[in-house]
C-alpha positions in Angstrom: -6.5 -5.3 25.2 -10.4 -4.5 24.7 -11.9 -2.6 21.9 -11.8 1.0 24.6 -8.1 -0.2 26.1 -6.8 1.6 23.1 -7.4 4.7 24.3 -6.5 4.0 28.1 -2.9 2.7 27.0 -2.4 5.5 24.3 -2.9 8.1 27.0 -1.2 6.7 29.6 1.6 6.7 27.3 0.9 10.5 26.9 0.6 11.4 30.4 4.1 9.5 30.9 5.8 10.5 27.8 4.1 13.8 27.3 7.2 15.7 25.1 8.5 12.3 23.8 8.2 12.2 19.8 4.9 10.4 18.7 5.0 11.2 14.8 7.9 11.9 13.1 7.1 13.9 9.8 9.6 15.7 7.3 8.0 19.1 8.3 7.9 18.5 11.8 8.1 15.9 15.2 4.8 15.7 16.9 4.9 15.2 20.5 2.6 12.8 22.5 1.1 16.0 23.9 0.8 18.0 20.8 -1.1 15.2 18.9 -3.2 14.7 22.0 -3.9 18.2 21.6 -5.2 17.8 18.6 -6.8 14.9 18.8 -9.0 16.3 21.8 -9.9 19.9 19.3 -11.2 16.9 16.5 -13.0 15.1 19.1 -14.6 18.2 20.5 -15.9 18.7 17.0 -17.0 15.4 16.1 -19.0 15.2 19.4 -22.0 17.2 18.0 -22.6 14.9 14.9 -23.4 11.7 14.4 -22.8 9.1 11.3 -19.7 7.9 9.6 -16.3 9.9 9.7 -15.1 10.0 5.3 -11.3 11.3 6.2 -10.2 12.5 3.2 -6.9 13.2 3.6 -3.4 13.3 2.0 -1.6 13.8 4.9 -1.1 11.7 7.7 -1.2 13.9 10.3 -5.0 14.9 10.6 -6.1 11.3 9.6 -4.0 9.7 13.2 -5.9 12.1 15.5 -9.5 10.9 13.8 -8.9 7.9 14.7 -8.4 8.7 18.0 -11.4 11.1 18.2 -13.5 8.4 16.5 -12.7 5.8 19.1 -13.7 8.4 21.8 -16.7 9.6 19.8 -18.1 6.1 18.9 -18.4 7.3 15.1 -17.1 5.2 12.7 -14.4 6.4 10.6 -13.4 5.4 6.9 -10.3 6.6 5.6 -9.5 7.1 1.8 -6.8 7.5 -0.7 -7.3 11.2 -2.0 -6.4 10.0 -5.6 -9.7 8.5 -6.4 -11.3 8.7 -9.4 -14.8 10.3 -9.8 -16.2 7.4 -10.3 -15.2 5.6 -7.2 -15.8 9.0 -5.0 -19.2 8.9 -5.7 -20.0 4.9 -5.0 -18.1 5.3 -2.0 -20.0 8.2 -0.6 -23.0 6.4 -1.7 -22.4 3.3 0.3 -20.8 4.8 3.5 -23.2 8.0 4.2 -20.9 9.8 5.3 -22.1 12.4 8.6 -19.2 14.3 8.5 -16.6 14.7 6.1 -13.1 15.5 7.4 -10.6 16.5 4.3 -7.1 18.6 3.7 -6.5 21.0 0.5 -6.2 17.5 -1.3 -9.0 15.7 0.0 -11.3 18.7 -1.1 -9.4 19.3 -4.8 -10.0 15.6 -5.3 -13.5 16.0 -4.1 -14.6 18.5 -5.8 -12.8 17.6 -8.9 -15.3 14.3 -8.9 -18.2 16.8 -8.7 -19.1 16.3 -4.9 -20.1 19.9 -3.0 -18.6 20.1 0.0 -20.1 22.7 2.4 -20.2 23.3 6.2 -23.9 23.5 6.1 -25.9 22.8 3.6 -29.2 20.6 1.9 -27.5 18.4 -0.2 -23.9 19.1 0.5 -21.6 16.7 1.7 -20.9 18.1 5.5 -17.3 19.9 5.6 -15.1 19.7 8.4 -11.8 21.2 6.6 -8.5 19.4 8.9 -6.7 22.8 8.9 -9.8 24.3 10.9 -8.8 22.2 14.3 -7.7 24.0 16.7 -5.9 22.1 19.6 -7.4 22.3 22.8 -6.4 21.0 26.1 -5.7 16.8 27.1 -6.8 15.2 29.9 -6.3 11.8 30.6 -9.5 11.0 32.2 -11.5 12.5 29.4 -10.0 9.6 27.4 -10.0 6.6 29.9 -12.4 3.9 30.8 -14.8 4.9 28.0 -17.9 3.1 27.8 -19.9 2.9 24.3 -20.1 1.2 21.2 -16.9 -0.1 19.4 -18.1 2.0 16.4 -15.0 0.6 14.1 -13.8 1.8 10.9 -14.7 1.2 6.9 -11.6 0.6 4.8 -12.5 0.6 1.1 -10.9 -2.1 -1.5 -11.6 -3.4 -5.4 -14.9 -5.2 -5.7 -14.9 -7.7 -8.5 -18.0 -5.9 -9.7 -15.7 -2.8 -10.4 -17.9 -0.9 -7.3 -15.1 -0.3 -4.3 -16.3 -2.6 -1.6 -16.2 -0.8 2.2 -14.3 -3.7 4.5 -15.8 -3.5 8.0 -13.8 -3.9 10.9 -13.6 -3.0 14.9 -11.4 -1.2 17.4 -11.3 -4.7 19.6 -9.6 -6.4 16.2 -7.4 -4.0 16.1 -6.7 -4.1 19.9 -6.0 -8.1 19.4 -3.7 -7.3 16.7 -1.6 -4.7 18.8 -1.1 -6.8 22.1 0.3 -9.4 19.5 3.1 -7.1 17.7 4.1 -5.1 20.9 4.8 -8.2 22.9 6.2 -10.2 19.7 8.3 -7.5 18.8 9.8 -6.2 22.2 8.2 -2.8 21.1 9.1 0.0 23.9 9.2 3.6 24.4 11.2 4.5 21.9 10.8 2.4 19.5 11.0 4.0 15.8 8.8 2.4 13.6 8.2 3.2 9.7 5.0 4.7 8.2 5.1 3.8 4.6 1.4 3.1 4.1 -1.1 5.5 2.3 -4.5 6.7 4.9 -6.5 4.6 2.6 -5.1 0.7 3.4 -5.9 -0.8 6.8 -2.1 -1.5 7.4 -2.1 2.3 8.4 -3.8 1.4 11.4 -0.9 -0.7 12.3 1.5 1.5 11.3 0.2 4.3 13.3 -1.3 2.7 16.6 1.6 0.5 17.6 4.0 3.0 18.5 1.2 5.3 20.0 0.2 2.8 22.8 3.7 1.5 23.3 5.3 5.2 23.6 7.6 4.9 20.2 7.4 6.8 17.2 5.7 6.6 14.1 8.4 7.9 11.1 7.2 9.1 8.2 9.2 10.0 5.0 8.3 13.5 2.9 5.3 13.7 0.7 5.1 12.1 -2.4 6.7 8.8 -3.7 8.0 6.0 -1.1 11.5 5.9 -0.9 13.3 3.7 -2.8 16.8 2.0 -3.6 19.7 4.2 -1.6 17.3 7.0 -0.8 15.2 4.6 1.5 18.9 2.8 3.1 19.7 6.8 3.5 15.9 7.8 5.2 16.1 4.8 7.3 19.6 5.1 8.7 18.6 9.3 8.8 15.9 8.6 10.9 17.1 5.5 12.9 13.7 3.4 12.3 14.5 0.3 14.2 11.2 -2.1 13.0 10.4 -1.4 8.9 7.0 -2.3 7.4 7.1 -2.3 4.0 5.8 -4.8 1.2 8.4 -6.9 -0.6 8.7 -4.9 -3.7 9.7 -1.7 -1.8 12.5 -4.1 0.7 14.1 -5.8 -2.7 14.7 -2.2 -4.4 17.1 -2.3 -1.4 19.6 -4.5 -3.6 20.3 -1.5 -5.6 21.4 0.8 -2.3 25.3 -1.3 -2.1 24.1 -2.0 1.6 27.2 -4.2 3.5 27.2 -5.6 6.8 27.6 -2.4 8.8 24.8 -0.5 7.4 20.9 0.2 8.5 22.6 0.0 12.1 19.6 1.0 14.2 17.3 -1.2 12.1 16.3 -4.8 14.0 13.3 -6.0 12.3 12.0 -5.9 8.6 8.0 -7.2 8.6 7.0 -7.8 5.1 3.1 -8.3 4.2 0.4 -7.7 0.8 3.1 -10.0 -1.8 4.6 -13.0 -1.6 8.4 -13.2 -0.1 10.8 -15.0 -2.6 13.9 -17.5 -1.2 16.6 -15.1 -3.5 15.2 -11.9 -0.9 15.6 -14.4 2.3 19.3 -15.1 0.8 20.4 -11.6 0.1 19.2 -10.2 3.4 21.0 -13.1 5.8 24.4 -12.8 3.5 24.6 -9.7 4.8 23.0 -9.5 8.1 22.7 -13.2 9.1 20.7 -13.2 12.1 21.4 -9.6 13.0 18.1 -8.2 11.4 14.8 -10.2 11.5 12.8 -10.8 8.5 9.3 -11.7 9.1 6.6 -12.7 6.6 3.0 -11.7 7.8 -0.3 -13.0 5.9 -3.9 -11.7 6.7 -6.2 -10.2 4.9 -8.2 -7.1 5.4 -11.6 -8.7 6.5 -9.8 -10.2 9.6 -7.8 -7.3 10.4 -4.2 -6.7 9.3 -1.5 -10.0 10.5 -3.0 -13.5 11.2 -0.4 -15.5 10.6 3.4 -15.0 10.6 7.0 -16.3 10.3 10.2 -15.0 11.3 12.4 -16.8 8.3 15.1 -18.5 8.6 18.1 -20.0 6.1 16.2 -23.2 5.5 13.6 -21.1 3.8 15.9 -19.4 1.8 16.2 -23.1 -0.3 12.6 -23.6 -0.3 10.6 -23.1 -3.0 8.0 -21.3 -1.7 8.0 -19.3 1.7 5.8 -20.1 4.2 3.7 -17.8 5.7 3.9 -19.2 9.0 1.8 -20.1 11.9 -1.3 -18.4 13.1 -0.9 -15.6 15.6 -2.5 -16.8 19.3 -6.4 -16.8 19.4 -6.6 -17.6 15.1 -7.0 -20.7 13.7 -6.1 -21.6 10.1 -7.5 -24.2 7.9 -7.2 -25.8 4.9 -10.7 -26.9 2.8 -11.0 -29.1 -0.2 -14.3 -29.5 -0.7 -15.7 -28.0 1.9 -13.5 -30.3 4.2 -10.3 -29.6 6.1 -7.6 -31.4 4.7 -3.6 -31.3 5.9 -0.5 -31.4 3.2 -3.2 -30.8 0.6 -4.0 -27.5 -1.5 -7.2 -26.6 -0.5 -9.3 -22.8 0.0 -7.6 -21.0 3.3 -10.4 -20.2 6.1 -9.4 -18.2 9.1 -11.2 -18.5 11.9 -10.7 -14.9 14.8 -11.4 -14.9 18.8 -13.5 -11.2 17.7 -16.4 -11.0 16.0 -16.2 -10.4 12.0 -18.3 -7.4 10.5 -18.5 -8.4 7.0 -19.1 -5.9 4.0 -20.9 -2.9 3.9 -24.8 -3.8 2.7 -24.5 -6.9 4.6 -22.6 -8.5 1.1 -21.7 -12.2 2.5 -18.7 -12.8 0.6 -16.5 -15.0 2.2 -18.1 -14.8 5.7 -19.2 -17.9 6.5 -19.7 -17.7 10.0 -19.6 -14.6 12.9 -16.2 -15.3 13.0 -15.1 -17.6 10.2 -13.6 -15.7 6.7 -12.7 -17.8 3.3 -10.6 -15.9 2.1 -10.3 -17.1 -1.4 -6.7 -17.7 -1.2 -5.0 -21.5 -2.2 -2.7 -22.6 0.6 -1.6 -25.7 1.9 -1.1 -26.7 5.7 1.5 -28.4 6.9 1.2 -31.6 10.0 3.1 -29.0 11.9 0.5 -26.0 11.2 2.5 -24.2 9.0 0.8 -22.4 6.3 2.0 -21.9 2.8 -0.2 -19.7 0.5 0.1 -20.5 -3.3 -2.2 -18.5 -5.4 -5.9 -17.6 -5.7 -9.0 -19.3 -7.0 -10.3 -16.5 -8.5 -8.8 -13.2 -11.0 -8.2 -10.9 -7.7 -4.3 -10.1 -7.6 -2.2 -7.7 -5.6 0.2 -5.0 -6.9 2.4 -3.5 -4.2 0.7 -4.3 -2.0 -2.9 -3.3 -2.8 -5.8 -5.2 -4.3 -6.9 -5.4 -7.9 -9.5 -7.2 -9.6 -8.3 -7.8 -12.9 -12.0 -8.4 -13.9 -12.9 -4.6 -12.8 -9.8 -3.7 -15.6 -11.5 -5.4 -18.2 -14.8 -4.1 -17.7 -13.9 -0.7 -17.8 -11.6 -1.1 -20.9 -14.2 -2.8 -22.6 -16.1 0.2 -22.5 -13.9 2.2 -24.7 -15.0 2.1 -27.9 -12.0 1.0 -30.1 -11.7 -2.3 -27.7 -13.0 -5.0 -29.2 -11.8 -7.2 -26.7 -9.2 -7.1 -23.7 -7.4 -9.6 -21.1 -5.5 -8.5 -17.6 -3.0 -10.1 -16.3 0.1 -9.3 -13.4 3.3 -10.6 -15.3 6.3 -11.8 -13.8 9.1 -12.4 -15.8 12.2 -13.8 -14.5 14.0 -11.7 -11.8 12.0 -9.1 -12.3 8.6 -7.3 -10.6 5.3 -8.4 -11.5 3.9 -6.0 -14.1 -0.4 -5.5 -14.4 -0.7 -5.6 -18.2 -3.9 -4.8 -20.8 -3.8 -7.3 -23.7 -6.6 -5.7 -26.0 -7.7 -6.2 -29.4 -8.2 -2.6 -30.2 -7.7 -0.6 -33.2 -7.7 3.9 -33.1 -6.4 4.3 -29.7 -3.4 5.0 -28.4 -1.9 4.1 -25.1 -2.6 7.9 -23.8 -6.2 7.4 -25.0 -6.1 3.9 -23.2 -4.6 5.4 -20.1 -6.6 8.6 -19.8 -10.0 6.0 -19.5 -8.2 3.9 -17.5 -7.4 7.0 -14.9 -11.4 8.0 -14.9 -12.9 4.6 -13.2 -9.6 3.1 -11.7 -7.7 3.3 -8.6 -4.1 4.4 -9.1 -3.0 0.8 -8.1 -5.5 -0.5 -10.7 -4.3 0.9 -13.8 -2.4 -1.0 -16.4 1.1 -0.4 -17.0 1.7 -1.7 -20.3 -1.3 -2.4 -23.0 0.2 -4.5 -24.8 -1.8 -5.1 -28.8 -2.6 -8.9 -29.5 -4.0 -10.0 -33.0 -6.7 -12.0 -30.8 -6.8 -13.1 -27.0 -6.1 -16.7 -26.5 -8.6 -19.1 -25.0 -9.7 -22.1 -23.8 -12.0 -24.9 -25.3 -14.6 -23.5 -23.0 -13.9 -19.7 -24.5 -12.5 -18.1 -21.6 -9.3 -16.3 -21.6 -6.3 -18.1 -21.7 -3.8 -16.0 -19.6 -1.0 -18.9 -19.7 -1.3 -18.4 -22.9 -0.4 -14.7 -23.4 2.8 -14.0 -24.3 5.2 -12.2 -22.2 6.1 -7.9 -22.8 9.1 -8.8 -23.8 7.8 -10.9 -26.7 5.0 -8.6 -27.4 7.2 -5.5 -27.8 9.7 -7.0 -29.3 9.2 -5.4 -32.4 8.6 -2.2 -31.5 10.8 0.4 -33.2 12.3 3.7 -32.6 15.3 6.2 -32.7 18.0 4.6 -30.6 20.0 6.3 -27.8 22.9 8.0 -28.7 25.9 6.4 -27.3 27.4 7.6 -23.9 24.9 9.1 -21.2 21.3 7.8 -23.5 22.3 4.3 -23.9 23.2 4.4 -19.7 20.0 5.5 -19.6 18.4 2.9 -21.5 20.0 0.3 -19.9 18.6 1.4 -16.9 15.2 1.5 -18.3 15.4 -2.0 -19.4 16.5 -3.4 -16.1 13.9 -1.3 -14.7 11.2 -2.1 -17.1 12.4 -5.7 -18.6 11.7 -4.4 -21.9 14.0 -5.8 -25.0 14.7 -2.0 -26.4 14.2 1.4 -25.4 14.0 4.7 -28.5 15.5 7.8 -26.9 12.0 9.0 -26.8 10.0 6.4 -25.5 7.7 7.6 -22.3 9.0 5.7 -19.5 5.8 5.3 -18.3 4.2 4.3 -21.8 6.5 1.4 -21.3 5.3 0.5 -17.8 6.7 2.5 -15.1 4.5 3.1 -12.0 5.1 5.6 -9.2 7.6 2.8 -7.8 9.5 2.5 -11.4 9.8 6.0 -11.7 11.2 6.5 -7.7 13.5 3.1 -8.5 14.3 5.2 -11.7 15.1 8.4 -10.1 17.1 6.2 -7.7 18.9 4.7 -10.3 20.3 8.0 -11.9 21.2 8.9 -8.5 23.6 6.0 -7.9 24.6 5.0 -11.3 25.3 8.7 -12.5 25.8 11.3 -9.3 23.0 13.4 -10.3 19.9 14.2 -8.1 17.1 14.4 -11.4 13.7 16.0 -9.3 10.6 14.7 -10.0 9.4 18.1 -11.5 12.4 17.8 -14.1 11.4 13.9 -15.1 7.5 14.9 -15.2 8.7 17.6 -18.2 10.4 15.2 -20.4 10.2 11.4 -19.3 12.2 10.6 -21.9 15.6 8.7 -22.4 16.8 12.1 -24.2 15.1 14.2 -22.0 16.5 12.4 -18.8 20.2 12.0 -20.3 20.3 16.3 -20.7 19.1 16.6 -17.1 21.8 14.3 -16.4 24.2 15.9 -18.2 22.6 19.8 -16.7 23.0 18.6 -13.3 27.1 17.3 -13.5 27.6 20.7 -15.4 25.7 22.6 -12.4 28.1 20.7 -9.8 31.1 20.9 -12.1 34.0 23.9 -10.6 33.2 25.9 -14.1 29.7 25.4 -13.2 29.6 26.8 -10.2 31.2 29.9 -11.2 28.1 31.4 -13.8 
């Protein structure tokens, strides 16, 4: 599939499936027709301008049909997460230029929040095109086949290690090579359901979106907000028959919570897990219960080289191993394994990738790892087996991933530095046994509280990039050479281990607060603690909300936890909502 085959498969799969569903949303299905529809009204306004496409926004919808009218267009487009700090809004629109800026209600808040003026015409103003403005207009297959012009590509924005986001370049034909692989691997068809868990601004949405488009399935999303988690995702995947689920490994293992047995998830065939490591205990779960019924596949690649390059459907052998493999490379990559500059098999060495298409590097022409056209180190520690398996072990520098996203912990400490009560600070992702890995700030600091702390943290850092606990050290440990020691740094547990606090009342609280410290894997929990003072991100708190649902019968909105996050305040929504369900209740 060449870089303009996109297009020529996508719309023969509209012309031949014209009503059939082609995005699946909570307010509505979209039909192959109706999203070409609306793809052709974008592209008929995109035509006139020129320059880079910023799509800025929060929902899905708009943000599939710019990608199609970019392709057509030859404008580049660059997605973003709408819940960007100032900070990062005003590199990125720095470094990309944009010509045109397509954004939603909350692409424009968030916008104009960060101080950029958006207008539809205007010196100095960041050109508007407002996604609720596009009007559908007629489709036509041969307006969208056998396209000749530039393979303008796209700009995906990650963490730079200098704390400036660094705009990933990448091309239509990548993304074509990527799409012949997964629709053939996969047995993807008309029909095919397919799960759309990733947020506009990460490359995987690419994937998420264009492999059901130009193999006639559907793209399923679930409602707005948090991912689903625990028995709500089992429940929206069984609701919505997705038969292949991408998802990262954190959001799969809250499936342990959902009391899944061997008849459930019946339409599901194929879980594809990228952006964290697999464990064996998730292999083991998953084939107690389904054996070889339902697929699990590891996929490894990073974002300079375009989504999956290497991948493993795993088996029960690597459920004993003591590290999953990767895999093998996909056809067309090759994967090596340097030490010293020097390939070297059953060795640990640097992991180099090596693509059939053309790499694009960095925005500004930044090298990085791009050591040749078509040659990415990626910075990642692997070993290769005699049999061209890949493991991947670690990294060789302070870049880390948390659910699935990019962080560089380096970024973190230079922006807590700045406040002024730090006098010194050390990030680290945490994993303690059987739990998730938690991003932690260990700080010297002294006047600031952990809502101080947070509310800096929020103004220069990504959502993904913001520590959950900050955690108070006498001094940060280090080496001979005076650099951090993070081996060294004690676990949360340990360091709030002697926190105190009001204790949960027997009955409903301490439920609660056993919950919390499964949740958390915190030592103790005060009945007013702030669940996410104590570490819980947008997953914890959907896993938490989850967790009252199945452990105590009682649907707790987000609205009501936002009020009071509290163990007190959760335990008297609890208690609200069985009185509200209860006969007597019913009756006021």
């Amino acid at each position: 599939m060449s870089h303009t085959s996109i297009l020529d498969r996508w719309a023969d799969q509209v012309e031949r499936r014209a009503a059939a569903p082609a995005l699946a949303t909570a307010e509505r299905v979209w039909s192959h027709q109706e999203l070409a529809g609306l793809a052709a009204g974008l592209r008929d306004r995109l035509a006139t301008g020129t320059g880079p496409v910023l799509v800025a926004c929060a929902d899905p919808v708009p943000v599939v049909a710019a990608i199609l009218a970019c392709a057509a267009t030859g404008r580049p487009f660059a997605p973003v997460d709408t819940r960007q700090p100032a900070a990062r809004w005003t590199a990125l629109l720095e470094d990309l230029r944009p010509g045109t800026v397509l954004a939603d209600a909350a692409g424009r808040s968030a916008l104009a929040a960060a101080g950029q003026h958006l207008a539809v015409a205007g010196q100095g103003e960041l050109p508007l095109l407002a996604a609720e403005s596009i009007t559908p207009l007629p489709w036509a297959a041969d307006d969208w086949t056998g396209i000749s012009g530039p393979d303008a590509g796209y700009v995906y924005f990650t963490s730079g290690t200098t704390g400036r986001p660094k705009g990933i370049r990448g091309s239509f034909e990548a993304v074509a090579h990527f799409l012949d692989w997964e629709i053939a691997e996969f047995g993807i068809a008309p029909g095919t359901r397919i799960s759309m868990l990733t947020s506009p601004g990460f490359d995987a949405f690419l994937r998420d979106a264009l492999v059901p488009l130009c193999a006639g399935g559907t793209a399923v999303l679930p409602a707005p907000g948090a991912i689903p988690v625990g028995a709500a995702l089992a429940r929206w995947l069984t609701e919505q028959q997705v038969d292949l689920l991408h998802c990262v490994p954190t959001v799969f293992r809250t499936l342990r919570a959902a009391g899944l047995a061997a008849g459930s998830l019946p339409r599901l065939r194929s879980v594809l897990m990228a952006g964290e490591p697999v464990r064996p205990a998730d292999i083991a779960w998953w084939r107690a219960l389904f054996g070889d019924g339902k697929e699990l596949v590891n996929l490894y690649g990073p974002s300079e080289t375009t989504m999956t390059k290497v991948f493993r459907r795993l088996t029960a052998e690597d459920a004993e191993a003591e590290t999953v493999p990767a895999g093998r490379p996909m056809p067309g990559v090759e994967i090596g394994v340097l030490f010293g500059g020097r390939p070297v098999v059953d060795a640990i060495g640097e992991i180099e990738i090596r693509t059939p298409f053309p790499l694009r590097g960095y925005l500004g022409d930044a090298a990085g790892g791009f050591v040749a056209p078509d040659r990415y180190r990626t910075g990642d520690i692997g070993r290769l087996g005699a049999d061209g398996t890949l493991e991947v072990l670690g990294r060789r520098d302070q870049q880390v991933k948390v659910n699935g996203a990019r962080v560089e912990l380096g970024e973190i400490e230079d922006l807590l530095r700045r406040h002024p009560a730090v006098a010194d600070v050390c990030a680290a992702l945490v994993e303690e046994a059987d739990g998730e890995p938690v991003l932690c700030a260990y700080l010297v600091a002294d006047g600031a509280t952990d809502e101080e702390l947070r509310a800096h943290a929020a103004e220069g850092l990504p959502a993904a990039a913001r520590p959950a606990l900050y955690l108070r050290l006498a001094a940060i440990p280090r080496t001979l050479s005076g650099k951090a020691d993070r081996r060294a740094l004690p676990s949360p547990a340990a360091a709030l281990a002697g926190r105190t606090g009001e204790q949960p009342l027997d009955g409903l609280e301490a439920g609660i607060a056993e919950l919390w410290r499964e949740l958390l894997h915190v030592p103790a929990v005060g009945r007013h603690d702030d669940f996410a003072l104590l570490g819980g991100d947008s997953l914890g708190i959907a896993r938490l909300l989850d967790g009252l649902r199945t452990r105590f019968g009682v649907e707790v909105p987000l609205r009501v936890y936002v009020g009071d996050p509290t163990v007190a305040g959760l335990a008297a929504a609890v208690a609200a909502g069985r009185a509200d369900a209860s006969p007597e209740g019913g009756r006021r």
